[in-house]
Legacy VTK file of the C-alpha trace (Angstrom):
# vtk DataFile Version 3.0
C-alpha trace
ASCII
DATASET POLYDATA
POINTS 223 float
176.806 116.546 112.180
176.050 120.164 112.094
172.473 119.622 110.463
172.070 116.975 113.526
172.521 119.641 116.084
170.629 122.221 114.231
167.469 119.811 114.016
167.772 118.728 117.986
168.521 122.499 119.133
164.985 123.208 116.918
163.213 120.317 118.309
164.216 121.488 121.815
162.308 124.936 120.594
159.770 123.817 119.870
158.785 121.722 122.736
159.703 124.722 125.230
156.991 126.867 122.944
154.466 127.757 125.823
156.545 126.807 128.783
156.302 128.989 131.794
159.746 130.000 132.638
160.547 131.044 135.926
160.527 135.003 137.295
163.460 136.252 139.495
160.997 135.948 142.394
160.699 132.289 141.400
164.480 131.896 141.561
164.504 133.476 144.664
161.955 131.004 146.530
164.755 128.014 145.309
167.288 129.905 146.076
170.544 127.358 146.016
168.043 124.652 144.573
167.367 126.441 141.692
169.727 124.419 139.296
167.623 121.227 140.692
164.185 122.953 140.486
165.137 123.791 136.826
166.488 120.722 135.601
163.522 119.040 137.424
161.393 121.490 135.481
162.911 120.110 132.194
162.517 116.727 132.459
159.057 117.100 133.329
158.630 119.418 130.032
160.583 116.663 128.063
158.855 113.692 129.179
155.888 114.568 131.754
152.726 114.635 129.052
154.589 111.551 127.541
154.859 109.477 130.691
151.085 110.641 131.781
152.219 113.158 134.454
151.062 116.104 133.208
148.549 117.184 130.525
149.167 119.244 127.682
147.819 122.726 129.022
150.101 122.054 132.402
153.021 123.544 130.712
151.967 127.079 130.518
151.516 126.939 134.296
154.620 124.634 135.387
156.474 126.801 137.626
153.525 128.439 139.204
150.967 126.192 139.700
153.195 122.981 140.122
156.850 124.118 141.337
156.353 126.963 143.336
152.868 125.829 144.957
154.602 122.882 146.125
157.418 124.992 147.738
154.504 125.915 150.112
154.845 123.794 152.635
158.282 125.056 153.492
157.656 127.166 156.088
155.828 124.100 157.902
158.114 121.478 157.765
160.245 120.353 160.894
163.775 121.702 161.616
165.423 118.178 161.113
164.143 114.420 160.883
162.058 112.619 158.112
159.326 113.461 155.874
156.715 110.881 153.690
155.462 112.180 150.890
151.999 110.429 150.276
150.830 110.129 146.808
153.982 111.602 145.160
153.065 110.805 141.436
155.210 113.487 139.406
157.232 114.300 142.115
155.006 117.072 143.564
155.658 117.992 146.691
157.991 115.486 147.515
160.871 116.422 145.265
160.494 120.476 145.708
160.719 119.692 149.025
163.947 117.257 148.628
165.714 120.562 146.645
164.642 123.116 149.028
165.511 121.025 152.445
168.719 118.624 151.394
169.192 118.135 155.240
165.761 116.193 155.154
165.511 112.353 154.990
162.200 112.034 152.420
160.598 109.156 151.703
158.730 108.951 148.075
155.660 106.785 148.645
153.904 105.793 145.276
151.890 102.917 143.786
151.727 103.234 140.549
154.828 101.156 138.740
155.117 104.188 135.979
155.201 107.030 138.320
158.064 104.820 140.745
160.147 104.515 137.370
159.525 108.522 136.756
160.851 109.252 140.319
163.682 106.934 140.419
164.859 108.878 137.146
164.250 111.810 138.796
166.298 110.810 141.975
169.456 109.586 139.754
169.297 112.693 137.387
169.619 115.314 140.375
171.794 113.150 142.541
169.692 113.387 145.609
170.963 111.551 148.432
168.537 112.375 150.913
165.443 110.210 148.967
163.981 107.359 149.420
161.043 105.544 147.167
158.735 103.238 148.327
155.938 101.395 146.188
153.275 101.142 148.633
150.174 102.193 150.060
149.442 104.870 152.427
148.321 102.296 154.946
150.820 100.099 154.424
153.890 102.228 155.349
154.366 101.192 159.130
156.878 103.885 159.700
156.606 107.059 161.568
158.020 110.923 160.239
158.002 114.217 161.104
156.040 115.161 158.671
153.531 113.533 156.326
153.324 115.887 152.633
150.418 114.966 150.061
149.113 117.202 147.428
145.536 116.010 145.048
145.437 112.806 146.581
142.312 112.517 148.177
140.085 114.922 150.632
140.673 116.106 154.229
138.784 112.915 155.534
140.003 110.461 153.953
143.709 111.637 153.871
143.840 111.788 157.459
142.465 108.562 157.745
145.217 107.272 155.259
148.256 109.820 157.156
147.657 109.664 160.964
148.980 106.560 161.965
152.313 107.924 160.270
152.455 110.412 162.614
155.208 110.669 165.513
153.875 112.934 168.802
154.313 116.669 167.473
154.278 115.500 163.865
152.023 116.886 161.212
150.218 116.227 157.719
150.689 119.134 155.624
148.272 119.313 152.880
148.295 121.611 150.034
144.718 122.493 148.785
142.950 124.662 146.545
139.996 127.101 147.072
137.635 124.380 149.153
140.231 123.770 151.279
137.816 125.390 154.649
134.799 123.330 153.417
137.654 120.316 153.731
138.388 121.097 157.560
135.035 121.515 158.426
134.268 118.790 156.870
136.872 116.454 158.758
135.961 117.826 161.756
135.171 114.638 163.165
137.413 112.575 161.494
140.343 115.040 163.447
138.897 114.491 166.967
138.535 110.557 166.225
142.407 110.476 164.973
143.222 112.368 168.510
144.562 115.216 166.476
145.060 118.300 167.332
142.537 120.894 165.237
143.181 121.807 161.392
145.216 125.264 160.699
145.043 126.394 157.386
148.087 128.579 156.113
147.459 130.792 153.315
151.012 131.378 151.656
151.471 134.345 149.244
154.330 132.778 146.501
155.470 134.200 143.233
153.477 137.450 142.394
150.029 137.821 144.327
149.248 134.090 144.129
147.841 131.849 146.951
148.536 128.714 148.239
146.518 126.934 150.843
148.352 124.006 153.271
146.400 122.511 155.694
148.443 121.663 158.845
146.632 118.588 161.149
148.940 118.126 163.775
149.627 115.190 166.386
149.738 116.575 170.300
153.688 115.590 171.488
152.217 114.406 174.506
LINES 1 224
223 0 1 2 3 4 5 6 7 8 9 10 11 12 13 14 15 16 17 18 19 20 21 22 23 24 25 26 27 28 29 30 31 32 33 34 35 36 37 38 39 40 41 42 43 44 45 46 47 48 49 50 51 52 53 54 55 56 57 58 59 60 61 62 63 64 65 66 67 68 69 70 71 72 73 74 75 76 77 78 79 80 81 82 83 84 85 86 87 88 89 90 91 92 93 94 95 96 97 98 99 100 101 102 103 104 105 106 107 108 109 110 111 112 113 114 115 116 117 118 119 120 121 122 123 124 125 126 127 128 129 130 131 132 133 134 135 136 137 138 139 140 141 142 143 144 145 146 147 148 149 150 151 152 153 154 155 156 157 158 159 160 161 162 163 164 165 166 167 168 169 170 171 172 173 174 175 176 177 178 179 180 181 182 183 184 185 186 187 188 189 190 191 192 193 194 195 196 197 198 199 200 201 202 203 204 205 206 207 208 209 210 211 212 213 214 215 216 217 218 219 220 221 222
């Protein structure tokens, strides 16, 4: 029994070798969601290169560029209401944003059958009650939120293409991009007016140490 433990505890070792683990600035960003955002963290360490979530040379990087870059959007999303999360593969941003705002309704939407069974066990390990998963299409979701999330689903265009009509008046799609994210917006210039958006913002947010993270923020006039 003993020797059991000894050889799981060592097999638990050795997986964690190269793992990012989180700073006390990291912690801070969860704040009461940490315990979520770590056990979420774990899973995806246990099982996420396994299930085809995340490759091999993710895990030195988890918290930083995964984690934490989703807790980005944050600062953007509405007081109260619903969120989508388009695209939501590994969870990310859809289930960093499900810790960090419990009093938001989120809606997982994901078409891949692998990645729906990978959030579903998510969403029963951490006991969220405030998440909902739907196998579907972008364009086939006929509801409206307060907010539409995605994150390395597709560009500016076509996202907004995909996002708009999900859009309630004074709703917005908040998408987190990387370093061409102002070729992107210029770029969808047109695609923006067409939609009868309002023009793209994009929020550069300073999170653990001196990183950046960009989020795009195409809003819907309330009126």
């Amino acid at each position: 029994m003993g020797s059991d433990r000894e050889d799981a505890g060592s097999a638990l070792e050795d997986q964690a070798t190269g793992v990012e683990q989180p700073s006390e600035e990291m912690r801070e960003i969860f704040g009461l969601g940490f315990p979520a955002a770590e056990r979420f963290a774990q899973m995806l360490v246990a099982e996420g290169e396994l299930r085809g979530l995340l490759g091999p040379r993710e895990l030195p990087r988890l918290w930083s560029r995964h984690l934490v870059n989703s807790a980005a959007v944050g600062p953007f999303l509405p007081s109260r209401g619903t969120v989508a999360d388009v695209g939501s593969g590994a969870g990310f941003p859809g289930i960093i944003i499900a810790i960090i705002r419990p009093d938001l309704e989120v809606s997982l939407i994901e078409t891949m059958e692998r990645r729906v069974a990978w959030l579903s066990d998510v969403v029963e390990e951490l006991g969220f009650d405030n998440v909902t998963i739907h196998r579907a299409r972008a364009e086939e979701v006929k509801e409206k939120y307060d907010a539409v999330t995605a994150r390395a689903v597709a560009n500016l265009s076509k996202l907004i293409r995909l996002t708009a009509p999900m859009l309630r008046p004074g709703a917005s799609l908040l998408a987190l991009k990387g370093a061409k994210a102002d070729d992107e917006v210029r770029d969808a210039k047109y695609v923006i007016k067409k939609m009868k958006l309002l023009p793209a913002v994009v929020h550069e947010v300073v999170t653990a140490g001196d990183d950046v993270t960009k989020v795009v923020q195409v809003q819907r006039p309330r009126r």
